[in-house]
Structure formats: structure tokens, C-alpha cells
N, C-alpha and C positions, 0 to 999 in steps of 0.2 A: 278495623280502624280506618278512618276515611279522613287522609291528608288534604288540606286547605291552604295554599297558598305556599309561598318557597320556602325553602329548606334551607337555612344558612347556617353553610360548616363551620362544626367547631376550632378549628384550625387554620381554617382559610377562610375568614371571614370578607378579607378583602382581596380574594381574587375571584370567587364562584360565590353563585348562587346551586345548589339542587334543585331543579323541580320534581316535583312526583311522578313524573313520566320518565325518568332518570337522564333527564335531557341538564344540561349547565350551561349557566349565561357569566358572561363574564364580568365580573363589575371593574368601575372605573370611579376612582376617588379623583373631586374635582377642589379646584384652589378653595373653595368657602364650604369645604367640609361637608360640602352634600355629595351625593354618588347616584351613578345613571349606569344601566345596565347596557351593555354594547355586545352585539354577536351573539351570539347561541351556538352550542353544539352539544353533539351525545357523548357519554362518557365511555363507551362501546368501541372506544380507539383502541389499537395498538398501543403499547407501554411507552413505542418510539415517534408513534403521530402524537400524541396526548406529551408529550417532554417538547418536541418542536411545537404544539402548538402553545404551551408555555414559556416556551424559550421567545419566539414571536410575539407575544403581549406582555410580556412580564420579562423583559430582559436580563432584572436583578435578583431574581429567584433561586436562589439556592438548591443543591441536590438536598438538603436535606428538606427544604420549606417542600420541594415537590417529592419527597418520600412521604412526607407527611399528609399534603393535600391525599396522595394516592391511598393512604391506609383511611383516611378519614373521611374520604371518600365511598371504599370499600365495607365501613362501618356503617356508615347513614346508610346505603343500598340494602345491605342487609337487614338493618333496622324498619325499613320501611316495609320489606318482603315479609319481616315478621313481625308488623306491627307492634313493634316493641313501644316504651312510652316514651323514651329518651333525646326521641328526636326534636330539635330546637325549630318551632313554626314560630314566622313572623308573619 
């Protein structure tokens, strides 16, 4: 199965983008409802870099919103390793 274009979590639509290289860019909603992506990083972090670096752009994130991004994070990856059909391309 050959992924085209990002991968946008079911859960965390408005803080990450996926790409297929398992790299994540962060998105930013802007006042007139459109959104620009800003920064990039690997999702290959520490459990404690990856919380600080949400804690740093997302200062009102929840431990649960970021338990969640982490499991559904951890599901798209898999998903893509197994080409599964489930995963959301835009």
C-alpha cells in the first residue's frame, strides 16, 4: 500500500499532522478558520520530550488529550507498517 500525502489523526486533528515517514508537523488554527502547518519533528521522542514538546505549543492540552494523541498516534504507525485500510489520507 503506498501512502500519499498526510495522515491526519483521528483524535488530534488539530494539533499533528502524520506523514508517512513517521515525521509530525504541528498544525496551527488561525482566526478565519484556516490552518498552516509550523515546525516538524519525529515522533521517535522520549515519552518526556514529546509531553514537553506539547506542553511548549499546546499549553492547554490535557494529560488526557495527550494520552490520547500518544495511543493514536501509536495506532496510525502501526497502521501504516501494516498497511492496514483504516488510515484517514487527505
Amino acid at each position: 500500500m503506498i501512502l500519499e500525502g498526510p495522515i491526519w489523526l483521528a483524535n488530534s486533528d488539530r494539533y499533528f499532522i502524520l506523514h508517512r515517514d513517521g515525521s509530525l508537523q504541528l498544525r496551527q488554527e488561525l482566526i478565519d478558520e484556516t490552518s498552516i502547518l509550523v515546525d516538524s519533528c519525529n515522533y521517535f521522542y522520549q515519552k518526556n520530550d514529546f509531553l514537553k514538546l506539547c506542553q511548549s505549543h499546546f499549553p492547554a492540552m490535557t494529560m488526557i488529550e495527550f494520552g490520547n494523541i500518544q495511543k493514536t498516534l501509536d495506532h496510525q504507525l502501526v497502521a501504516i507498517k501494516g498497511g492496514a485500510s483504516d488510515v484517514r489520507l487527505f
